[in-house]
N, C-alpha and C positions, 0 to 999 in steps of 0.2 A: 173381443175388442172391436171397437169400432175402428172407421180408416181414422176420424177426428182426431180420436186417441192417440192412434198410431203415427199421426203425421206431429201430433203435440210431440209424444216423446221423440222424434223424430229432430223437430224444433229444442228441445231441450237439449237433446242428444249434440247437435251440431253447436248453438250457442255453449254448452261448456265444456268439446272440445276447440271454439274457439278462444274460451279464456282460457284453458290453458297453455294449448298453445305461446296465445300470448305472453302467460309467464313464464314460459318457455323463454322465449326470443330474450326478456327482460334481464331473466334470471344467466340468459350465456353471455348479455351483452356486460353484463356487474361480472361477470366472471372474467371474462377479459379483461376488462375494466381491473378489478383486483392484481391477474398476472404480469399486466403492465407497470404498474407501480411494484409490484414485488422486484419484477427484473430491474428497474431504474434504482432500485435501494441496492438488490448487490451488485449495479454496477456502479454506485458512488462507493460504495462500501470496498470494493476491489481497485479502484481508485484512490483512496485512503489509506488501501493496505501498500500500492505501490509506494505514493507518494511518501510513506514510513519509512519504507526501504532503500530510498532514495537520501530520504533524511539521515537515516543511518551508515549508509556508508559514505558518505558526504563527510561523518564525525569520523567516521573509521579513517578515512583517508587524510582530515586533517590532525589527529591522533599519532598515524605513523611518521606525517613530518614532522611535526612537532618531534618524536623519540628522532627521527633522524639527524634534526637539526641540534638538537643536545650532542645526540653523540656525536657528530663533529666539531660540536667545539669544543668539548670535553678532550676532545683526541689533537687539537689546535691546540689547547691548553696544553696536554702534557707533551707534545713537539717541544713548544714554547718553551719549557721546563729542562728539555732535555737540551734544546740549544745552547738554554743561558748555563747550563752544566758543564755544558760541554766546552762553554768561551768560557768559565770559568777552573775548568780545571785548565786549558789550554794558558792559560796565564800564571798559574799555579805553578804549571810545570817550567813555565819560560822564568819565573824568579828561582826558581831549584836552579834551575840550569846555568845561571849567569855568574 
């Protein structure tokens, strides 16, 4: 081989580990590029899942007042019941008694 030769592959040599290089650089910068939108998807996505969680026991808690507010009237009601019961036998017993 001549030096011409050897300096040509030499030149080739260099030009196409400059291109690859190049798609090197390209190909980590699309790769980044990819991992950064993956992370912003699960972190809307875990964002979504809070915000579920959030909405859920929101229903949860106004679920148990709602059962608690029944069951004090329900318990108001039968007070209620047992008073007028109770002014009524108290009356019952005051015409026995007369």
């Amino acid at each position: 081989m001549t030096i011409k030769i050897k300096i040509e592959n030499m030149e080739n040599l260099e030009f196409s580990l400059g291109v690859l290089s190049t798609a090197g650089v390209f190909l980590l910068g699309y790769a980044s590029i990819g991992v950064f939108k993956v992370k912003t998807k699960v972190k809307d996505v875990n964002q979504s899942v809070d915000n579920i969680y959030r909405a859920i026991d929101e229903i949860a808690e106004d679920f148990n007042k709602k059962i608690r507010d029944v069951e004090l009237n329900y318990q108001n009601q039968i007070d209620e019941i047992y008073r007028q019961m109770d002014s009524r036998f108290d009356k019952f017993e005051n015409r026995i008694n007369k």
